[in-house]
N, C-alpha and C positions, 0 to 999 in steps of 0.2 A: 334453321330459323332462329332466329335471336330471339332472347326472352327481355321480357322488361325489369329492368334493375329495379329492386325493390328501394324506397324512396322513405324521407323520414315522416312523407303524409302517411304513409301506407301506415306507418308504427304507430301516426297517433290515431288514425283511423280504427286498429285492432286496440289499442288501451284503453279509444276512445277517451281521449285527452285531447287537448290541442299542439298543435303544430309547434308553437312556442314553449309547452310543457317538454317537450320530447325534446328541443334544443339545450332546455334547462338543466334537463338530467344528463344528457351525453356531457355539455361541456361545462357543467360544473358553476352559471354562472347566475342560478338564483335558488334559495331553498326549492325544495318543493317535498308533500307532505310523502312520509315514506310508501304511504298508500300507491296512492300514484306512480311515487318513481319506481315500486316493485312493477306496478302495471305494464309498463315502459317497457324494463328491462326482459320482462318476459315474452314480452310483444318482440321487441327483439330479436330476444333466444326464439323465441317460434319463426319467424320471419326468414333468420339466416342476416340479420343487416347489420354491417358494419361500416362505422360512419366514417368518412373521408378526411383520415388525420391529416394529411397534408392541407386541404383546403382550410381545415379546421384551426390550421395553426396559420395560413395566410391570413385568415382573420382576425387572429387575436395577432399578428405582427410576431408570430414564432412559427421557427424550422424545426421544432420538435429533434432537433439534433445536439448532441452534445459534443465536447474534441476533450479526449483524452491522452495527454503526453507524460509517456513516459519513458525511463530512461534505457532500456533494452528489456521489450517484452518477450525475450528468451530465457529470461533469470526467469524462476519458480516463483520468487517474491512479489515480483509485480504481475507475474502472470495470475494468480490468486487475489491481489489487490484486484484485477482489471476483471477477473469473474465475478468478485464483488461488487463492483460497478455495473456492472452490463446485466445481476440480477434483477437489481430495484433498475435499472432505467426500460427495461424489457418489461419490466409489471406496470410501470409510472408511462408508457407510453413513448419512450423515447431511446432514437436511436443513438448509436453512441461513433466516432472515425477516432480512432487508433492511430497515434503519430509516436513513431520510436525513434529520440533524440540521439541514440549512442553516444549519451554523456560528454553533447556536445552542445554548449550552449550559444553559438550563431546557431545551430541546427534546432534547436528549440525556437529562439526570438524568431529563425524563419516560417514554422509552426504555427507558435502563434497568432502569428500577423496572416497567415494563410487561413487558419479557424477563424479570426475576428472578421476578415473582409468576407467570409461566407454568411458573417451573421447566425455563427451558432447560438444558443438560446444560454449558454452556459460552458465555461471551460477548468476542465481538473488536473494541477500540477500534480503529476505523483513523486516523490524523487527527485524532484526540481534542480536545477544545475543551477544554485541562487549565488552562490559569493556575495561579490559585493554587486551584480548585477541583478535589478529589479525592476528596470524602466518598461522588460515589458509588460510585466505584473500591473504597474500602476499604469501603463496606458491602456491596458484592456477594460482595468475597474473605472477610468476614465470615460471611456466609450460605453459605459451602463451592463457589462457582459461578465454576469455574477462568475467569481472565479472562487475555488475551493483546491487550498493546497494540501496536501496529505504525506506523510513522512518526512518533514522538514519543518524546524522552527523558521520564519520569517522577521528578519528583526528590521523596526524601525515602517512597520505597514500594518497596520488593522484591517486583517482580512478573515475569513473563517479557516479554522485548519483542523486537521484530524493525524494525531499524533501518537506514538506511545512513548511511554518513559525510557529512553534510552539510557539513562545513568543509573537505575534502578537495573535495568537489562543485565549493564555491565558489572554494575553490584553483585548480583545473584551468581552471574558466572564466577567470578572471582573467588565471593566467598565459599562455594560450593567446592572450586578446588584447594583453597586453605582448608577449609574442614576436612578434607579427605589425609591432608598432612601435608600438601606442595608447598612448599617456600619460594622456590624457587620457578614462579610463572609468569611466562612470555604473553605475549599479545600481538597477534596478528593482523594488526589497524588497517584500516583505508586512506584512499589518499580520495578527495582535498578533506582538511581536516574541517571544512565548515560543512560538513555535510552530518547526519545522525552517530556515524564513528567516532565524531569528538566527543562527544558524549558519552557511548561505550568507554571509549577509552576513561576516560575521565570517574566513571564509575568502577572501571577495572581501577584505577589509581587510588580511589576512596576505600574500596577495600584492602585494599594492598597498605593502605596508611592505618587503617584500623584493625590491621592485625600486626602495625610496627614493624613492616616487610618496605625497606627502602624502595625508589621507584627507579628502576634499571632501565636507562635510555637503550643499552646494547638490547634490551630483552623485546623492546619494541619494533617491531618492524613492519612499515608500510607497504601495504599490496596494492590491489587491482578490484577485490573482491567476486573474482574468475579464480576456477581451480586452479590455473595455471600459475596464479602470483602466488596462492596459500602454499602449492606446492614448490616453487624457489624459497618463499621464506620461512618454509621450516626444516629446508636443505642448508638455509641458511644460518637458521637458529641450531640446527643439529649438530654444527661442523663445529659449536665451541669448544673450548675447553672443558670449557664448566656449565653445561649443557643444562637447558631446561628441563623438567620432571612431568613440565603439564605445558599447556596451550590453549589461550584463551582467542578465539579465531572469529572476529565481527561479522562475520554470517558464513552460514551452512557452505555456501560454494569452497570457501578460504581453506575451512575446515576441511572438509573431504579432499581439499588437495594437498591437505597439509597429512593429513593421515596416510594418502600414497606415496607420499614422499618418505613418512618414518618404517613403514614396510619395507620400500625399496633399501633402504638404511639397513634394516635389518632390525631394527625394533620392534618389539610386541607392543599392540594394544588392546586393555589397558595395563596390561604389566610393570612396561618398561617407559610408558608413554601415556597421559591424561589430556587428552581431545576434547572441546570442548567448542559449541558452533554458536550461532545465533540467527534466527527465524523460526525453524524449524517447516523447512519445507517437505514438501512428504518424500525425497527419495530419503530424506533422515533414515527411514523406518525399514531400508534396503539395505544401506551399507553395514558391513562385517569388520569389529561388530558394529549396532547399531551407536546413530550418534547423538551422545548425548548434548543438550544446544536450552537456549532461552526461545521459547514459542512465541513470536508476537501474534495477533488475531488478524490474520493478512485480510481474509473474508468479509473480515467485517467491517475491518477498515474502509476496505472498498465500498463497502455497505453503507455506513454511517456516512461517509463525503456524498457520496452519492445522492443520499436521503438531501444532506441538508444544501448541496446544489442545486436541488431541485423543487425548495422550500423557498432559497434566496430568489429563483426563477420568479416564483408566485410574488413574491415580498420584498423587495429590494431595501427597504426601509428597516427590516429588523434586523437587531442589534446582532453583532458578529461572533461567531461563538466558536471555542477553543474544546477539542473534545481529547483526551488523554487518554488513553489506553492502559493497560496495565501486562507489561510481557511476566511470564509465570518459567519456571525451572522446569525443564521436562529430564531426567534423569534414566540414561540408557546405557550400553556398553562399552563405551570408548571411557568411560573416565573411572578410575577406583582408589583406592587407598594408597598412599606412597608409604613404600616399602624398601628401607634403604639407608643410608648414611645420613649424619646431618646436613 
């Protein structure tokens, strides 16, 4: 026998409130005194009643859905960004569809325009394949569909974005292997260079200029930021002559393949070899020895875009806000003191 679905009269019936009071409080859309809305919520929890988000969002003209593209959610870094995300929109009531560009951008603009025509409520660039392509950026903020981009500057668009210091990242690596005594260090860039590695790089370069250590184009070498590129270009950097002493490798994956490559070589790390990563995703904490890397706050990054996509959802009229991160030195086993010739 079927039971009768408990109903939002029944709720104001037990708060003994009105029927209007109980809509107030579920959807947020007039004060009411805390008295009451405890009343409510209790009546509620006693009840078993939960109110029908979908309907609830056809009437305010929202799918309670968000579209998250990102650029391959099998890397660590965005898998932790997108845990970030999926925490607050899990508490905030909203569900979240996962679209993996493979750092393809017709495969993103087709995303996109797939998330807009669903009329999601809101859409987060993580990693964004931007160049000099933007058009679907600004067709979507066109079409009123708050967008928040995350790990990427965007030049020439006033949008919200949630970033961390990338040149300060690549600062800290640097200088961390000069101070240990390397002169003599590589860099294991990404390729396209409009993406957050220009920056690294750029901040590998500012230190390398303020310790009066010229800037060696041989010492640079662009990958994939997949183990498999870190691993050819430090086959590649290895086979010099005049061989690098350290490695400065624009995120963790680069790194760890850059480190089985100097094994396979026959070089010790950190002996005969200074590894050096950046994210700092947690198999960091696995590899032998462990690797030392710049931690960006992936979590909360997630955390923070998330928040304020779903602030811009409420708001569309406030003002666009730019939120900077700060990456920190985490200091482990792959790197140590150069010990050796000038």
């Amino acid at each position: 026998m079927k039971t009768k679905s408990t109903t939002m009269q029944d709720v104001a019936d037990l708060a003994k409130v009105s029927k209007t009071t109980v809509s107030h409080v579920i959807n947020e859309t007039r004060p009411v005194s805390e008295e009451k809305r405890q009343r409510v919520l209790s009546a509620m929890k006693e009840l078993d009643y939960h109110p029908n988000i979908l309907a609830r969002g056809l009437r305010r003209n929202e799918t309670t859905m968000i579209g998250l593209i990102v650029p391959n959610n099998a890397n660590p870094f965005y898998a932790e960004v997108s845990k970030g995300v999926e925490s607050v929109c899990y508490d905030k009531g909203f569900n979240v569809i996962l679209c993996n560009s493979d750092r393809d951008i017709e495969k993103e603009v087709r995303y996109t325009d797939l998330l807009t025509k669903k009329r999601v409520d809101g859409i987060l660039f993580v990693g964004t394949w931007i160049g000099e392509n933007t058009g679907h950026l600004e067709n979507t903020i066109q079409q009123n569909i708050p967008i928040v981009v995350v790990d990427r500057f965007v030049p020439n668009l006033d949008i919200d974005l949630v970033v961390t210091d990338n040149v300060l990242g690549g600062w800290l690596a640097t200088s961390h292997l000069y101070g240990l005594g390397h002169k003599r260090i590589a860099c294991i860039a990404g390729t396209p260079q409009f993406t957050p590695n220009a920056e690294r790089v750029q901040g590998y370069e500012k230190a390398l200029g303020e310790a009066r250590i010229p800037t060696n184009p041989d010492l640079i070498i662009r990958s994939n930021f997949q183990f498999e590129g870190g691993y050819k270009a430090a086959q590649q950097l290895l086979s010099q002559e005049n061989r690098p002493t350290a490695i400065f490798a624009c995120n963790d994956l680069m790194a760890i393949g850059a480190m089985r490559a100097a094994i396979d070589l026959g070089y010790r790390i950190p002996e005969d070899l200074s590894i050096i990563g950046y994210d700092d995703v947690q198999m960091t904490k696995y590899t032998n020895p462990q690797l030392t890397t710049i931690s960006q706050p992936m979590f909360e990054m997630g955390n923070r875009a998330a928040e304020m996509l779903i602030e811009r959802i409420g708001e569309l009229e406030i003002p666009k806000r730019k939120k900077i991160l700060e990456p920190n030195l985490v200091v482990r086993g792959s790197t140590a003191k150069y010990i050796g010739g000038s």
